[in-house]
N, C-alpha and C positions, 0 to 999 in steps of 0.2 A: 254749428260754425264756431260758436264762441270755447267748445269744447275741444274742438281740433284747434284753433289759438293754443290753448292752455297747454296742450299736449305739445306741440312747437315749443313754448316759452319754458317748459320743463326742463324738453332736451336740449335745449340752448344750454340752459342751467347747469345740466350734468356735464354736458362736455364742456363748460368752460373749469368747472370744477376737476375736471380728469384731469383738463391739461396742465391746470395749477398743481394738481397733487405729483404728476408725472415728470413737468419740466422745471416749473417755475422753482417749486423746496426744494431739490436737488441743486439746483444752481445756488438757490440763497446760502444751504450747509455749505457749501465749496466754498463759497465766498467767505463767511465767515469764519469758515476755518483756516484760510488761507491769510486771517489776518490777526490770528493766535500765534504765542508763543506756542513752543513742541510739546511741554507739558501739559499745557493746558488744549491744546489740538487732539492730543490721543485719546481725549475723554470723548470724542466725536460729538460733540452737543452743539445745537442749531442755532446758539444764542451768541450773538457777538458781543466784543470783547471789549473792556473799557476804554482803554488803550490801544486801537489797531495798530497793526506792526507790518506796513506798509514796505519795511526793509524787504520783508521775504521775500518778494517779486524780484527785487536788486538784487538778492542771495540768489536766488533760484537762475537771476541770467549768468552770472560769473559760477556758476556750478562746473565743475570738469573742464575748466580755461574755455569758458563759452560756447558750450558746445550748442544749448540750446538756438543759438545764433546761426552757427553749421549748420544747425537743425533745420533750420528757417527756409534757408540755401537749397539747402537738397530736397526738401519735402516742395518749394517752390518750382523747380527744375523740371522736377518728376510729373509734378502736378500741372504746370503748361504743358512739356510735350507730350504728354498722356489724352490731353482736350486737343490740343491742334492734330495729331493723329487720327483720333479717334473724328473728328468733326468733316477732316481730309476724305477719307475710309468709309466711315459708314453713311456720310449725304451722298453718295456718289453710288454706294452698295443699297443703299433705300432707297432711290430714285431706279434704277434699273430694276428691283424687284416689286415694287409698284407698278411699273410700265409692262416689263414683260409677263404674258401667262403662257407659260407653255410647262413640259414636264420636268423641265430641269430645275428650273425658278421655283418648282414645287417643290422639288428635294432641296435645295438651299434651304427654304425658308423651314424645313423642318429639321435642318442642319444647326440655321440661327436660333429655334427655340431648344433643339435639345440643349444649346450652350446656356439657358437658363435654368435647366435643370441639372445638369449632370457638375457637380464638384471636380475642382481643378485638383490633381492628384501631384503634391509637394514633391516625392523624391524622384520621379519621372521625369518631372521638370528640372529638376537640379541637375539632373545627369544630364539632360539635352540643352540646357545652357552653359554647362562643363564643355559637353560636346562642340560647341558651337562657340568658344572661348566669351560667353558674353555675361556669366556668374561674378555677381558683386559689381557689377559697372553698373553705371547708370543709363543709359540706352537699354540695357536687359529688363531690369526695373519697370523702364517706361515699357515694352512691351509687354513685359506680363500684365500692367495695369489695363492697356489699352487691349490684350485678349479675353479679359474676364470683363471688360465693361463693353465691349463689340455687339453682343446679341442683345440688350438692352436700348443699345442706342441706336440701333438697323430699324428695330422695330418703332421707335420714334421717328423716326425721320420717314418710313415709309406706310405710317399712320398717316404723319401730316403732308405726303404728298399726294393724297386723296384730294386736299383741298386745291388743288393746283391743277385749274383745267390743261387738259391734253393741246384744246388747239393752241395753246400759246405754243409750245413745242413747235408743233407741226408750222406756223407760222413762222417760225425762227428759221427751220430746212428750207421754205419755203423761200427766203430770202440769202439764201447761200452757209447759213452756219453748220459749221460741222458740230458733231456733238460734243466738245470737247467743250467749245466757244457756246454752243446752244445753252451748255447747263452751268458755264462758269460766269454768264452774261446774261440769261434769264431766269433762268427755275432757282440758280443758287441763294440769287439776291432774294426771292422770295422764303426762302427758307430761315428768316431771319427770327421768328417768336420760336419756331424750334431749336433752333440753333440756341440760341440765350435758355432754352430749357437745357440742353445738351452740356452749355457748359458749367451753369451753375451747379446743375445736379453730380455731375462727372466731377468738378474741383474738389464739391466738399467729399464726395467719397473716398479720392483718391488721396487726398490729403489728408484726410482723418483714420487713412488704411495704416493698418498695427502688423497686421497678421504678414502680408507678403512680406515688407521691406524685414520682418525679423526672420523669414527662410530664403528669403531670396537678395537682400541685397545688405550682408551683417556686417558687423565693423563701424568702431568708434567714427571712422570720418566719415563714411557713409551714412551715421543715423538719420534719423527722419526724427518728426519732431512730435510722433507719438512714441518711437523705441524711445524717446526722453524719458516717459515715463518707466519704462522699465527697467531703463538704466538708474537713474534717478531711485524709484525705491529701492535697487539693489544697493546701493551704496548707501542712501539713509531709512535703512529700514521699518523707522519708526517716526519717521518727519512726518505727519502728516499735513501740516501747516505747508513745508517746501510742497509738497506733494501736491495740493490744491492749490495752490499758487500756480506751479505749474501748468493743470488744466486747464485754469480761468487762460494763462496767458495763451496754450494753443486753441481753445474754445472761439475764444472772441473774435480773431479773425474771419473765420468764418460763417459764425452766427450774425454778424451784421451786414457779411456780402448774403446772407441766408434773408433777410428780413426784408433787408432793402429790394431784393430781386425778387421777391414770395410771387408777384403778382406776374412776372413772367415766368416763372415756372408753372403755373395753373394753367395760364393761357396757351403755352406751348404745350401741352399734353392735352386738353381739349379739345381744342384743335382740329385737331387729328380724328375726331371723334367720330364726327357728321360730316358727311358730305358732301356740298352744295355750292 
């Protein structure tokens, strides 16, 4: 017993160790180098500086006549109606493929996981939102966000409609609701520890996404506020200090709605897990 103790108290050990080496000094170099002069920032060293230079945050928002602020805008836009789509769509599309078994509800849901595996193909897309005049808008945006997060969050939401007995349904018909009013008035409201997993987990992705908004939605008023940084080193190639200033400022907002919500996000995916 005292041996399997030990063996616990190790691995506590290790992984608290991992996470320091993995999250924690990475954030500390940013920091500190974000609070270097540029000379003394390109030597990339972990130590901070005598004098912190607190200015570079204030340089870093007036960069490109505030773009980082647009940034804020758009990446904020995208990122609500990408979760209110997505929350609309998929409780509504998990709740019907939870209930129904028959062979259709088979092939969807092997529809929803190949979208977990199968990579979205860029210039395909490009042409049918050409096609579709909705290229570089921001409603296009929001859709390709909320196509690539769809089969993720199907399968969360009809994970945790396991937990949700049937007869409350049936007792809802039973009293005249149709199904619209059945699941907008009973089952949705229960849907609420998923839901807070759906949108926390969905914000920070979608907001933290680099890759789409730089093929799919390009242009200085468009940016989002990770093409910041791409923008950003393009212009100061060698800033490394503007540079992680940068980060910390689009990190943080999320990292603290990340912290403060950690324990609904567990709970909303467990959930789902068992049964009963």
């Amino acid at each position: 017993m005292k041996k399997k103790k030990k063996c616990i108290l190790l691995g506590d050990v290790f992984g608290i160790l991992g996470v320091f080496l993995i999250f924690v000094i990475p954030f500390i170099f940013m920091i500190a180098n974000s609070l270097k002069e540029r000379r003394e920032a390109n030597l990339l060293s972990i130590e901070f500086p005598e004098m912190p230079m607190f200015s570079n945050y204030l340089e870093v928002f007036k960069a490109n006549n505030y773009i980082l602020i647009t940034a804020f805008k758009n990446s904020a836009l995208v990122t609500a109606g990408s979760v209110f789509l997505m929350i609309l769509t998929c409780s509504m599309a998990g709740h019907v493929l939870s209930r129904r078994k028959d062979r259709l509800t088979g092939c969807i849901n092997m529809v929803v996981l190949s979208g977990l595996m199968v990579p979205p193909a860029i210039m395909p897309t490009i042409w049918l939102m050409q096609g579709l005049h909705i290229y570089k808008t921001m409603h296009g945006m929001i859709l390709i966000e909320v196509a690539l997060q769809i089969p993720f969050t199907i399968l969360l939401y009809r994970g945790f409609m396991a937990t949700i007995p049937v007869e409350m349904e049936e007792a809802g018909y039973m009293d005249g609701c149709s199904r619209l009013k059945m699941f907008s008035r009973i089952v949705f409201p229960l849907l609420k520890p998923v839901t807070a997993t759906v949108i926390i987990l969905n914000a920070v992705t979608v907001f933290n996404d680099f890759t789409n908004p730089l093929y799919f939605l390009p242009g200085t008023k468009n940016a989002t506020v990770q093409l910041t940084l791409y923008n950003f080193m393009g212009q100061y190639s060698s800033s490394y200090n503007l540079l992680f200033a940068d980060v910390i400022i689009i990190t943080v907002p999320m990292l603290i709605l990340f912290i403060i919500f950690n324990k609904k996000i567990v709970d909303g995916m467990v959930a789902g897990a068992v049964k009963g």
